[in-house]
C-alpha positions, 0 to 999 in steps of 0.5 A: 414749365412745372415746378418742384413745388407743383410736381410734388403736390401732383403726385402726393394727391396721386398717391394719397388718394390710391394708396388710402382707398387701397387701405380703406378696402383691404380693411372693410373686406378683411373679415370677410375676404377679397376675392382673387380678381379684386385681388390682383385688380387692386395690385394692377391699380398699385402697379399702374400708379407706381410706374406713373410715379417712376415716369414722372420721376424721370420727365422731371429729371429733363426739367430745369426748374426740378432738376437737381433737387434733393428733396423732390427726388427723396421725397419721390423714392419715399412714395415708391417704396410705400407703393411698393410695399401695399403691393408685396402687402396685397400679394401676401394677403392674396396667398394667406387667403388661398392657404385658409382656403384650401385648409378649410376645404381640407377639414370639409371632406367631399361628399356626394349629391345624394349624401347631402340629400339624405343628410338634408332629410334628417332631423333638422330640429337638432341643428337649427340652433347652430349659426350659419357661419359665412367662409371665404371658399364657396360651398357648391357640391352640386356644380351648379355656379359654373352653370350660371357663369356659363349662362353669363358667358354665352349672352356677354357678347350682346347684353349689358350684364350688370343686372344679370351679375348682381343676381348671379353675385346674389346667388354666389353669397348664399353659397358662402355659407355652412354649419349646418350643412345638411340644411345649406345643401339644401339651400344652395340646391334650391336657390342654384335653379332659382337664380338660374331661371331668372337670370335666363328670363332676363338674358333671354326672354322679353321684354328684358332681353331685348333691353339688356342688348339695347343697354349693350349697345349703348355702352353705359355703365359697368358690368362689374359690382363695386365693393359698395354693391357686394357689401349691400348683397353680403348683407342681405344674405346674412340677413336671410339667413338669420331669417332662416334659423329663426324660420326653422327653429319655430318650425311654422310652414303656416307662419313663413308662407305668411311672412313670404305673402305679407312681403310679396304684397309690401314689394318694393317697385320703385320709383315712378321713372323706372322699368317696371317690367324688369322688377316685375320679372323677380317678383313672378320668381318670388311670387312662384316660389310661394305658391310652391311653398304652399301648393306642393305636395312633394316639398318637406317642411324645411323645403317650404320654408327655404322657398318662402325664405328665398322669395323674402330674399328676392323682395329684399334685394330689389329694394336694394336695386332701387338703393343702389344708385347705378342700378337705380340709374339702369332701371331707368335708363332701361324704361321706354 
């Protein structure tokens, strides 16, 4: 039979433990902006704790050694009302961020492919000073993220799509940013078709295809990235396009494509016990982007630079895999 004193204790360490990692990730995410689905994920958690909490409440109203006290019942009511008030804090928290939204999307007039195309091709000299500012709304004008997530879609029912989500969150975070935007057009315009064909090869070429649906049928792991896991490519991404101001301001085609070499010969392949095949497969998408870079006659300057810049990124992003403790733990799994 429980007592007041254990019931209690139960339910402060229930409570404490939800409501101050709900805390912790509304204030790490804050600056740069939850999305909707971890949002409403975070408000269904809260939800699900509050009504445990209520159900307790009244099995230990059919409990004689809890029935009948005061200090149980007050001190449960007071954890309810703190549950929910985070759930009304996160509700409006999920309306602010959708109101800021569409006021940016308001300032930012629509254009077309072909405008952004011509912008992209002016002086780029003029606008490498500005910083790239990361916003909370994706900037994608030429609907190429809906494309990726159908590609998702299509093989979700028979591959384990962890690894193929971390590329597409890889993808999405470049799409986050702006300012200037004739250079991001054509950032996002590369990296789209990118990321697109190396998702493709790992959903539906060999060897990773046929690991991927092993993985699937094995039921290990997750599909979806955790906070930990969107913060690292966030990172990466600031720290690609920080590279990328530079790399335009200096204006050196020469200087990249051997900054670009110099990571493909340092690219970080893991440990022994992992797959290499599977790494292999984006260090062939890095590699190629450099021999574009260098061997392509119809690429402007600031295009060269945006491939050398890209497979820079691909080579950073793996070594976060290996950082990554679950996909460390998958890319072994994956090794036969």
């Amino acid at each position: 039979m429980i007592t007041a004193e254990e019931l209690l204790e139960r339910i402060l360490i229930l409570t404490t433990v939800n409501s101050t990692l709900i805390h912790a990730l509304i204030t790490i995410e804050a600056e740069g902006g939850l999305e909707s689905k971890q949002i409403d994920q975070l408000a269904s958690g809260v939800r699900a704790v509050r009504e445990s909490v209520k159900r307790t409440l009244g099995n230990s109203g059919n409990n004689s050694a809890t029935s009948g006290s005061s200090f149980v019942d007050d001190t449960i009511k007071v954890i309810l009302t703190h549950l929910k008030r985070i759930e009304t804090a996160l509700d409006s928290y999920s309306k602010s961020r959708e109101q800021a939204i569409l006021k940016e999307d308001l300032k930012e007039p629509l254009l077309t492919t072909q405008q952004l195309i011509t912008e992209a091709s002016a002086d780029l000299a003029g606008l490498t000073g500005k910083p790239f500012q990361r916003r909370l709304s994706i900037f994608d004008p030429e609907k190429q993220l809906p494309l990726l997530q159908q590609l998702l879609d299509k093989y979700s029912s028979r591959s384990h799509l962890l690894l193929p989500n971390y590329w597409f969150e890889s993808c999405r975070e470049l799409f986050r940013y702006s300012e200037p935007r004739e250079v991001i057009s054509e950032v996002t315009h590369i990296a789209g078709q990118v990321f697109y064909n190396l998702i493709r090869r790992f959903l539906a070429e060999a060897p990773c295809a046929g690991l991927l649906q092993e993985l699937s049928r094995r039921g290990t792991l997750g599909n979806d990235l955790t906070s930990r896991e969107q913060n690292q490519i966030a990172g990466t991404a600031s720290e690609f396009y920080d590279q990328l101001a530079n790399a335009l301001q200096n204006n050196s085609v020469k200087a990249s494509i051997s900054e670009a070499k110099r990571g493909l010969r340092a690219f970080d392949w893991g440990p022994a016990d992992v797959e290499k095949r599977v790494v292999g497969v984006v260090h062939r998408s890095a590699r190629e982007l450099v021999d574009q870079a260098t061997d392509s006659k119809t690429l402007s300057d600031s295009e060269r630079i945006i491939h050398t810049e890209l497979s820079r990124y691909l080579c950073a992003l793996t070594t976060n895999l290996h950082n990554l403790p679950r996909f460390n733990q998958l890319l072994t799994d994956m090794k036969i």
